[in-house]
TISEMAR-892087 format. One record per residue (C-alpha): residue in one letter; x, y, z. Coordinates in steps of 0.5 Angstrom, whole numbers, padded with zeros to 4 digits. Layout:
// residues N
> A  X  Y  Z
...
// end
This chain:
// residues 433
> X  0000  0000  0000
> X  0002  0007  -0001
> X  0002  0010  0004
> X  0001  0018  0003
> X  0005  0024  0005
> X  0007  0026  0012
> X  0009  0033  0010
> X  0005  0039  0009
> X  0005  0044  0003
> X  0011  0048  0002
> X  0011  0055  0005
> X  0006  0051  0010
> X  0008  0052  0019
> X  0006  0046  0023
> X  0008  0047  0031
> X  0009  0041  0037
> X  0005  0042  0042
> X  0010  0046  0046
> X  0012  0050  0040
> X  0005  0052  0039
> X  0004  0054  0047
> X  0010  0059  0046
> X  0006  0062  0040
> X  0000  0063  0043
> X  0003  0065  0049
> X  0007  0071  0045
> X  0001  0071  0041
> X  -0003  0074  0047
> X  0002  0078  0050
> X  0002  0082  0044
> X  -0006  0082  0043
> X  -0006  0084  0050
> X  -0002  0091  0049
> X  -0006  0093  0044
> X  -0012  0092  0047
> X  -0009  0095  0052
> X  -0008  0102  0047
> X  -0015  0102  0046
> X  -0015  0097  0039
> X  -0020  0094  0037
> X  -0020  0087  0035
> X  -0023  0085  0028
> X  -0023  0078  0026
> X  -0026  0079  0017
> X  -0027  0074  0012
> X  -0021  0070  0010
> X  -0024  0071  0002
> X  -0025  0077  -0002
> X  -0028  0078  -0008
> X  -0023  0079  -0013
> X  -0024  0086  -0015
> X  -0023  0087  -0008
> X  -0015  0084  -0007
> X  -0013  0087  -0014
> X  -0014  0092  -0019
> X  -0012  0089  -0024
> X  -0016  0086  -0030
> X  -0010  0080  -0032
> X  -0013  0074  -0029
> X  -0007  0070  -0031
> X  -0003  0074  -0028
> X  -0005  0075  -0022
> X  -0006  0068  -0021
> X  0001  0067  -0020
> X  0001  0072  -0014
> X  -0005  0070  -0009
> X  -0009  0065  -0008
> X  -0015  0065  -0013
> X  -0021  0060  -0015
> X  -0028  0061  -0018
> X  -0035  0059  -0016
> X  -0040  0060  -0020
> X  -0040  0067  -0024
> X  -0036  0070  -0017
> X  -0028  0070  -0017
> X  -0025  0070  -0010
> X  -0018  0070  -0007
> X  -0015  0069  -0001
> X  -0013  0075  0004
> X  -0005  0076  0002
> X  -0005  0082  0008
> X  -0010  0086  0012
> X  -0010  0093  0009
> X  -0014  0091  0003
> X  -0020  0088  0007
> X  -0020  0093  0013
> X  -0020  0099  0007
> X  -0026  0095  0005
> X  -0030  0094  0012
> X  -0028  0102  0014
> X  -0031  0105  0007
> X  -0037  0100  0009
> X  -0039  0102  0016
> X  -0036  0110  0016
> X  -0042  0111  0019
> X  -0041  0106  0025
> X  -0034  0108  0027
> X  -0031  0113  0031
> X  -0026  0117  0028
> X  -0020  0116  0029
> X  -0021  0109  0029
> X  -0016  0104  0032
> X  -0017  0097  0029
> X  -0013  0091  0030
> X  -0013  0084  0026
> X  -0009  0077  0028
> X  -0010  0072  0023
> X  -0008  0068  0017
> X  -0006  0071  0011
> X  -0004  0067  0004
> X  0001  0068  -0002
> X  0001  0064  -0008
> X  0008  0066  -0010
> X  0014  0061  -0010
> X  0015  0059  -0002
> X  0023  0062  0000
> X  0027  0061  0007
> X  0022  0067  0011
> X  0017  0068  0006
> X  0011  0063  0007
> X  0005  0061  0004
> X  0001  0062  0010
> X  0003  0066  0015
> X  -0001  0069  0021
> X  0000  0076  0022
> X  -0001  0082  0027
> X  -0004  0089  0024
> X  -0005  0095  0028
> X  -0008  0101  0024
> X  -0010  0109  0026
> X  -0015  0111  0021
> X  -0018  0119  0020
> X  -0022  0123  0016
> X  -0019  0128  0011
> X  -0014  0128  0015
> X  -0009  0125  0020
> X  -0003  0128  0025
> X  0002  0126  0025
> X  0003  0124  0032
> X  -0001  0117  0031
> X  0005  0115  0028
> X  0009  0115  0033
> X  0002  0112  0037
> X  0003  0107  0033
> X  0011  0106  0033
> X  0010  0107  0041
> X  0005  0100  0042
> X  0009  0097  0037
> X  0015  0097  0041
> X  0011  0095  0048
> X  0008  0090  0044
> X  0015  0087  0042
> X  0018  0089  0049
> X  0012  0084  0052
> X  0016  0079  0048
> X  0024  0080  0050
> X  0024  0075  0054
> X  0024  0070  0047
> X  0026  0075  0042
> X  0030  0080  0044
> X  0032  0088  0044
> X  0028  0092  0038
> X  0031  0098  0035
> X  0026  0102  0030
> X  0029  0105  0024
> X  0025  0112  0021
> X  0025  0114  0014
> X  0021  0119  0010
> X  0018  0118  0003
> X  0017  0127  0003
> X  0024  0127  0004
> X  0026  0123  -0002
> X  0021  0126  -0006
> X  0024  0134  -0005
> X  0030  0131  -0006
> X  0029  0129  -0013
> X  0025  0135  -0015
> X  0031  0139  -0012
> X  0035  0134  -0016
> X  0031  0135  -0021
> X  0030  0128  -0024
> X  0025  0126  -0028
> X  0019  0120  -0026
> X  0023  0114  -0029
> X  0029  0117  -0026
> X  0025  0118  -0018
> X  0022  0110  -0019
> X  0029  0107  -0020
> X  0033  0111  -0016
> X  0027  0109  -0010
> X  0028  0101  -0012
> X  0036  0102  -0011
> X  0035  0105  -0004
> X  0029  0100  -0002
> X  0034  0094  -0005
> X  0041  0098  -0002
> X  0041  0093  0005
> X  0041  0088  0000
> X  0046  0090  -0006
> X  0051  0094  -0001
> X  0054  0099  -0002
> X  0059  0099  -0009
> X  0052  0096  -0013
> X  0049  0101  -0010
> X  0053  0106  -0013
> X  0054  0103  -0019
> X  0046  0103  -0020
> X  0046  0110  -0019
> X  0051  0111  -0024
> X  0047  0108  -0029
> X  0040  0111  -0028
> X  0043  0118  -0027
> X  0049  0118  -0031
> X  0051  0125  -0026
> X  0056  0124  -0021
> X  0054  0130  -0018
> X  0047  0128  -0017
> X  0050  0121  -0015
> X  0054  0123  -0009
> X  0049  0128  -0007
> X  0044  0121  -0005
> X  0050  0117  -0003
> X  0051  0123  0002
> X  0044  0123  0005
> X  0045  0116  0010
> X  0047  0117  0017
> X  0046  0124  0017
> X  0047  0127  0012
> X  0041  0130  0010
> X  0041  0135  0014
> X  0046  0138  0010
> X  0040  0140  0005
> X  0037  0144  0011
> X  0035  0150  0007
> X  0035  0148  0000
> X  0028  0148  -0002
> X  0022  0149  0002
> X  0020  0142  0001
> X  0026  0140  0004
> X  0026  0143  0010
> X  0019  0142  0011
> X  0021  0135  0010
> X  0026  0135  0015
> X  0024  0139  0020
> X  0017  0133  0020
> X  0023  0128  0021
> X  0026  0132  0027
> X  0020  0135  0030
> X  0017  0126  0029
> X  0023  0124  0034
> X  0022  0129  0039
> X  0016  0127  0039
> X  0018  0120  0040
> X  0023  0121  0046
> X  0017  0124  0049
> X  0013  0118  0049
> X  0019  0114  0052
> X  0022  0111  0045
> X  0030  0111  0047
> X  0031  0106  0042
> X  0029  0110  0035
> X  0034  0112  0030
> X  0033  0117  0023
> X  0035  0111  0017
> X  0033  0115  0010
> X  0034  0108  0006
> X  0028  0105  0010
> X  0023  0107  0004
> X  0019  0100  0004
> X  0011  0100  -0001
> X  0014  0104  -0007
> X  0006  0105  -0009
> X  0003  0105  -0002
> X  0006  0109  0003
> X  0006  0117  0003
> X  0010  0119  0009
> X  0014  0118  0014
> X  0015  0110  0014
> X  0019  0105  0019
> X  0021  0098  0020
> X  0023  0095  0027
> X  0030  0091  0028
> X  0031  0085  0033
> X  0038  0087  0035
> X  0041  0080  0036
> X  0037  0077  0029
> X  0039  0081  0024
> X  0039  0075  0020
> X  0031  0076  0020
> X  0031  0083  0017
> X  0025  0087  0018
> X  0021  0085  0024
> X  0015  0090  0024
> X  0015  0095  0019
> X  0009  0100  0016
> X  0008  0107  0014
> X  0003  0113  0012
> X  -0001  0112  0007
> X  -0006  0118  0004
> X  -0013  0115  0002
> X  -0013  0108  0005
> X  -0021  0107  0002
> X  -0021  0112  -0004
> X  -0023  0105  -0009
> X  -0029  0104  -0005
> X  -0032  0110  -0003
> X  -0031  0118  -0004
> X  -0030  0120  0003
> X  -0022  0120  0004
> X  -0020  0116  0009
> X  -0012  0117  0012
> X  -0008  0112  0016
> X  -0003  0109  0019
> X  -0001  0102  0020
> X  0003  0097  0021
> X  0005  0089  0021
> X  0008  0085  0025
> X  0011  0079  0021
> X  0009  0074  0027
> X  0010  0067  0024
> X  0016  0069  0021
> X  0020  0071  0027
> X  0017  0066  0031
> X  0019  0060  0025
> X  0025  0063  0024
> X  0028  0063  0032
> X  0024  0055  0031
> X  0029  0054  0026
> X  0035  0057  0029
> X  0033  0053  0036
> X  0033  0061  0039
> X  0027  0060  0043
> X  0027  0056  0050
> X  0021  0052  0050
> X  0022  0049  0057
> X  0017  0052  0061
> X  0011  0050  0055
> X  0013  0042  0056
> X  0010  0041  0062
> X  0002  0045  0061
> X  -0001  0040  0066
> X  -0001  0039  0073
> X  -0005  0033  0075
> X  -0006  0025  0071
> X  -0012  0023  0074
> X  -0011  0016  0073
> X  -0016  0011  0073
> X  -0016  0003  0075
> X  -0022  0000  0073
> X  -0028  0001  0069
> X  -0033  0003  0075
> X  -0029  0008  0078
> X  -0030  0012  0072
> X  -0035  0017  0075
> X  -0031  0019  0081
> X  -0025  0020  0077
> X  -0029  0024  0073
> X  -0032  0028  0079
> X  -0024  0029  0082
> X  -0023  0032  0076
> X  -0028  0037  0075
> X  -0026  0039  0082
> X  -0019  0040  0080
> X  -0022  0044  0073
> X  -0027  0048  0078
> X  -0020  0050  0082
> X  -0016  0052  0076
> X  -0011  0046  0075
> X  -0010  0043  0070
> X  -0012  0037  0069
> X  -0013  0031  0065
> X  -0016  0023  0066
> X  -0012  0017  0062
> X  -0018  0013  0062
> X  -0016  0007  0058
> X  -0019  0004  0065
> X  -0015  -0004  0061
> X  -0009  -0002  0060
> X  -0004  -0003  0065
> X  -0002  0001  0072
> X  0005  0002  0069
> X  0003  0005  0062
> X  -0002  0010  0065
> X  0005  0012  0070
> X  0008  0013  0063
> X  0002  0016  0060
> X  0003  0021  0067
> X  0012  0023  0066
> X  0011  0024  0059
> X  0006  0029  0059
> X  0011  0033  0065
> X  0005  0032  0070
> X  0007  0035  0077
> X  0003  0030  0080
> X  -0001  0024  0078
> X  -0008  0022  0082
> X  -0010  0014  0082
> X  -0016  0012  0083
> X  -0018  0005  0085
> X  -0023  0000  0088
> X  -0020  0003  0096
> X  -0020  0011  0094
> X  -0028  0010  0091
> X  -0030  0007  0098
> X  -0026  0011  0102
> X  -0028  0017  0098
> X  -0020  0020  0098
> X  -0015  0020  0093
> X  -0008  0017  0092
> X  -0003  0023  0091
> X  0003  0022  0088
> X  0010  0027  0086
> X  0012  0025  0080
> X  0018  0028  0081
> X  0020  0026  0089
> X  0015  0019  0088
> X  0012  0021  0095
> X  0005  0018  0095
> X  0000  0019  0100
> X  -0008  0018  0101
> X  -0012  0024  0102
> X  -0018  0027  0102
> X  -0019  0031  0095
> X  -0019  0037  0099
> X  -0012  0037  0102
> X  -0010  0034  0095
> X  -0012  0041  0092
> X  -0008  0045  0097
> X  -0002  0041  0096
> X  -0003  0042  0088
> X  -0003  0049  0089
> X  0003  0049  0093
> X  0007  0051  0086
// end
């Protein structure tokens, strides 16, 4: 017989036990910090129409993106991010929401294209974004940096210290009028500046030169990183203004307590998406998982589903990139996830089924943890085994002596001291952690 593949897909996660623990451990710490800052948590449909995922017409090609399929004369897709369905749920209920609204989404996402190390075909991801009305301050997004880094600082004990690193698209933009460059000169200068990490600096250098042929023009944008930029203080009025929402921003930042922040103009990131200040968060001891939270401004979140102009910021954190990836380079100590369960209420024969059950319930309703093996034909010693390789603190037996007598067979499982109690003294010695 041929027996059928054990693997999932490729680009699909599956977790161990304990592994899952730890994720819906961290999970819920971060959730919690939003909650915290007043997000609203939404839980959208995982499918979309077609023409809401895309704008484009070419079904062919983008099949090849996201995951698409038909029912009938409807077109449908998978979600690949969270922004396109939120756009769609806030233009259908602006006059349910309160603005500026605070919405929060932690949910799967899918991707049809081809699955790399880092890069999943179904992923969860943690969204958080502030949405107004015709117009939004700036000051939420540094709200936004700041629950960020609370949500992130929640799980430092696994991952580690963040940094976050600014850029500004309005800078940019000044900078290429001043520069005087035309629009296919803009759009492949950005892509150089998105990709410099990656290309370092001599293929940076050497693609400027062949997009700009003007030393001149090239060494003034190699000299914008670190701080350059502020050597165009006074240049345009376009620049300043750009400049001075850059320095204004990280005093405002400082305010809120966010010392690990720092101006990094070759942060671009959504080409075609974001229009203003725009950010990405580091884990300083795994530079090897590039950008662990990342988002921006964008200036009309809603514009192809309603004429009300709805401005935002947001922000993602690629959850189960950073938590698949510390997997894979066995960073994460699961211990304190492998033993969830305090008690094995172990049961000896078939008829003491219903006071096993009663001393189980008991435990539950005192918040233990507490699980009954009730395979009542197997031997003794393989419920015992059952009991130390779940990692339970104690196992409780129940037999033919302990139903009459209406009392429970206590044992350690890691001192092996066993005695007989009643079930109330037995749970006061379980809660003694």
């Amino acid at each position: 017989m041929d027996l059928k593949p054990t693997k999932p897909l490729s680009g699909f996660i599956e977790l161990l036990p304990a592994q899952q623990r730890c994720f819906d451990y961290c999970a819920t710490r971060m959730q919690n910090v939003l909650k915290q800052a007043g997000f609203s948590m939404l839980d959208l449909p995982a499918i979309e129409r077609a023409e809401v995922l895309t704008d484009k017409d070419n079904w062919d090609e983008i099949e090849t993106q996201m995951f698409l399929f038909q029912k009938g004369d409807t077109k449908m897709g998978l979600r690949y991010d969270g922004t396109v369905g939120l756009s769609r749920y806030v233009a259908g209920h602006l006059n349910d929401l309160v603005f500026p609204f605070r919405a929060s989404q932690f949910s799967k996402r899918y991707r049809g294209e081809r699955a790399q190390r880092g890069r999943y075909r179904e992923f969860y991801q943690m969204d958080l974004d502030i949405m107004g009305i015709n117009s939004l301050s700036t000051n939420y997004d540094a709200e936004i940096i700041s629950v960020i880094n609370r949500a992130l600082n929640s799980v430092s004990e696994f991952i580690g210290e963040s940094e976050v690193l600014i850029g500004s698209r309005p800078f940019w933009d000044a900078l290429f009028d001043y520069l005087e460059m035309n629009s296919d000169q803009k759009k492949e200068v950005f892509v150089l500046i998105d990709k410099k990490e990656k290309m370092g600096d001599e293929d940076f250098a050497e693609g400027l030169s062949d997009t700009l042929k003007d030393e001149n023009k090239e060494n003034l944008i190699k000299s914008v990183f670190s701080d350059g930029y502020k050597n165009f203080v006074s240049k345009s009025e376009s620049l300043d203004s750009a400049i001075k929402e850059l320095t204004d921003f990280m005093a405002v930042l400082d305010g809120m307590g966010i010392k690990n922040a720092k101006i990094d103009l070759s942060v671009t990131r959504g080409l075609a998406y974001y229009t203003g200040l725009v950010f990405e968060f580091k884990l300083i001891n795994h530079p090897e998982l590039g950008t662990a939270a990342g988002g921006g401004r964008y200036a009309d979140l809603a514009g192809k589903f309603s004429k009300t102009k709805i401005i935002g910021v947001g922000a993602a954190i690629g959850f189960s990139r950073i938590f698949a990836s510390m997997l894979e380079n066995n960073q994460l100590d699961l211990t304190r996830f492998m033993n969830p369960i305090d008690v094995a209420v172990l049961v000896m024969d078939n008829n003491n089924v219903v006071y096993a059950s009663k001393v189980v319930n008991a435990l539950r309703d005192e918040n233990i943890a507490a699980v009954s093996y009730l395979d009542t034909d197997k031997k003794f010693k393989n419920q015992i085994e059952y009991a130390d390789k779940i990692g339970a603190r104690f196992s409780i037996i129940v037999g033919d002596d302990e139903v009459s007598k209406k009392v429970v067979a206590l044992k350690n499982m890691q001192s092996g001291n066993q005695e007989t109690l009643s079930l109330e003294e037995a749970i006061k010695q379980i809660k003694v952690k």
